[in-house]
N, C-alpha and C positions, 0 to 999 in steps of 0.2 A: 504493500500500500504506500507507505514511501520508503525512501531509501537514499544518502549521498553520494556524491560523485566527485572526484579531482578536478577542480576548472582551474584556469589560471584567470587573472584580477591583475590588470594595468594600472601602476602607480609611476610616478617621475618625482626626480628630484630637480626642482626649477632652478635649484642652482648650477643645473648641469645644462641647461638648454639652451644653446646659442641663438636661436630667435621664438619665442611665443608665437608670432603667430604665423610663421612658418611650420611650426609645427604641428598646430592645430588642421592647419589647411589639408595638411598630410594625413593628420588624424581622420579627418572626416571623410577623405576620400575613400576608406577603407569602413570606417566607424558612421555609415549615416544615422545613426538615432544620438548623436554624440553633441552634447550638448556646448557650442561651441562659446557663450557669453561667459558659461562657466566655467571651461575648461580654459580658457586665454586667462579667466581671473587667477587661476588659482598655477598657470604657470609664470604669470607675471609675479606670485605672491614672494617670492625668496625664502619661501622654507624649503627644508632639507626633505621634506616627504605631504604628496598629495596625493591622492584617488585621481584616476582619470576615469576608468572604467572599470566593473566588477564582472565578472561574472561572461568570460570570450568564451567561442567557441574555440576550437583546436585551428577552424580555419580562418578567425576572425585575428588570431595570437598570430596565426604564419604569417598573415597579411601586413598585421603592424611591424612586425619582428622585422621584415622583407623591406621596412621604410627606411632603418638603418639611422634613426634618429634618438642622438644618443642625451643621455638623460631619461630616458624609457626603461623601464625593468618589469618583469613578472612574477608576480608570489602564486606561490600553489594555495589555493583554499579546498571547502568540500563547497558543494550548491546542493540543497536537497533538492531532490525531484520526485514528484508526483506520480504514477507512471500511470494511473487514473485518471489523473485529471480532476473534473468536478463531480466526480462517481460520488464519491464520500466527501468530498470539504468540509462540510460540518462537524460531522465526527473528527476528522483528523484535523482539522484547522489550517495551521499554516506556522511556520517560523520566520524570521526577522533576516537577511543578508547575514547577520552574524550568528547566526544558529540558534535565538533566543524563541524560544516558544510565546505565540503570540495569542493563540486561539487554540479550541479541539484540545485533543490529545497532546498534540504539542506542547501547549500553554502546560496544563493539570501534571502533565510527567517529564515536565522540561528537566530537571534535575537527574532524572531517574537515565533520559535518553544523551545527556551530555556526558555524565558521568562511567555509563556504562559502556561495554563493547559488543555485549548483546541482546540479541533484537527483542523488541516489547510484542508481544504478542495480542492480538484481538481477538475478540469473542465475532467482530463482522464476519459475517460470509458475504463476498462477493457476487456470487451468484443470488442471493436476496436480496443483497444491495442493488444490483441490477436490477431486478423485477422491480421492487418498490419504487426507483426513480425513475424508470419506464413508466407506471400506472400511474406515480402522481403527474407526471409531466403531462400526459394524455388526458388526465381530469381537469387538471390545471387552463389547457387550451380546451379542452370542450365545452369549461364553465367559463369561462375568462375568468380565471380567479385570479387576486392579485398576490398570491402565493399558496402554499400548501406544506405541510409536514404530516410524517409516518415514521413508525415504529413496530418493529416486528422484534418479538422478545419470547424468550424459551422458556413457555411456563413454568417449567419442570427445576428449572435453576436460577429464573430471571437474567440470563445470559443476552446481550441486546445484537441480536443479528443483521439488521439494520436499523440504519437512521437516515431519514432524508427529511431535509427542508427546502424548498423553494422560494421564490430562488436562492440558485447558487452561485459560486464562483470557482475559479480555478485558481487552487492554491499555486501553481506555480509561478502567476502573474500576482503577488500581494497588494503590491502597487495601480491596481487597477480594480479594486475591488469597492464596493460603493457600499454605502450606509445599507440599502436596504438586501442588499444578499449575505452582506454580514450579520445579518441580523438571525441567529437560530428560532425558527419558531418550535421546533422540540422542543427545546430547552429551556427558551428563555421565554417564549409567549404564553400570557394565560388569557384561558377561556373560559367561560361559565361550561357549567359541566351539562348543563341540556340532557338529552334523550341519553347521555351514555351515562346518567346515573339511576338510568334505569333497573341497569344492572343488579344494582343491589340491591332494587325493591321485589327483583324475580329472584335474587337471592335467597330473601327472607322468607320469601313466600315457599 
């Protein structure tokens, strides 16, 4: 469900760069989503260590690496990855560029998942996970609703096999997530309990 991976993260030291904005120009030709007000600032700044970019692909690294413009360096980091997608966001949530659990699973076992080398295990099944995000999505567009959540749980042990709310988003992109998909309605919304506290009066009965 997630898992990290070795990227390398473009940093400069601006005391090494013989022209700003020769360099940036270079930058972008390789780097388009590359923020160039900011990056000219912060090579013009004269410290010994800035961000230019996080998180390159292997062929985005060759590319810059190929510019040959010195004051450029690369650090290995991990990048988590999602390999889902928005399958589960809820439940797993998301971490921070610096491994910091922000939401989900991440947030609540953030300690547990830094600290250790072995993998945290879940009660999700995937394959439930599927189906429930399928049928709420499908209800979702049939009612125009302005969201939906479900929950499928293992009488037998209260084990919670899935979780979905709508909307969602894709933890891989965190920066791009909006108030209303971050918003858990499992979890966090409440409802007046209507017809399903019916329940307990065919209980009693």
């Amino acid at each position: 469900l997630a898992t990290s991976l070795t990227t390398s993260s473009l940093y400069a030291n601006p005391r090494r760069i013989l022209d700003a904005n020769d360099a940036v120009e270079k930058l972008k030709s390789v780097l388009p989503n590359l923020d160039e007000k900011l990056t000219r600032s912060r090579l013009a700044s004269g410290r010994s260590f800035v961000w230019i970019y996080r998180r390159l692909t292997p062929r985005q690294k060759y590319a810059v690496n190929r510019l040959g413009v010195p004051g450029l360096y690369f650090q290995h980091e991990e990048s988590r990855v999602y390999p889902h997608g928005n399958l589960a966001a809820h439940a797993l949530g998301f971490s921070s560029i610096d491994h910091h659990g922000l939401a989900g699973i991440e947030r609540s076992m953030n300690d547990e998942l830094r600290e250790s080398s072995e993998p945290l295990k879940l009660t999700l099944d995937i394959r439930v996970q599927s189906i429930l995000h399928e049928e709420l999505s499908r209800a979702q567009e049939e009612y125009h609703a302005i969201g939906g959540g479900g929950l499928v749980v293992d009488v037998h042990n209260g084990e919670v096999l899935a979780l979905v709310s709508l909307p969602d988003f894709d933890p891989n992109h965190p920066g791009d997530i909006d108030d209303g998909a971050s918003f858990n309605r499992a979890t966090q919304g409440v409802y007046e309990m209507g017809s399903t506290f019916k329940i307990f009066t065919t209980a009693m009965a």
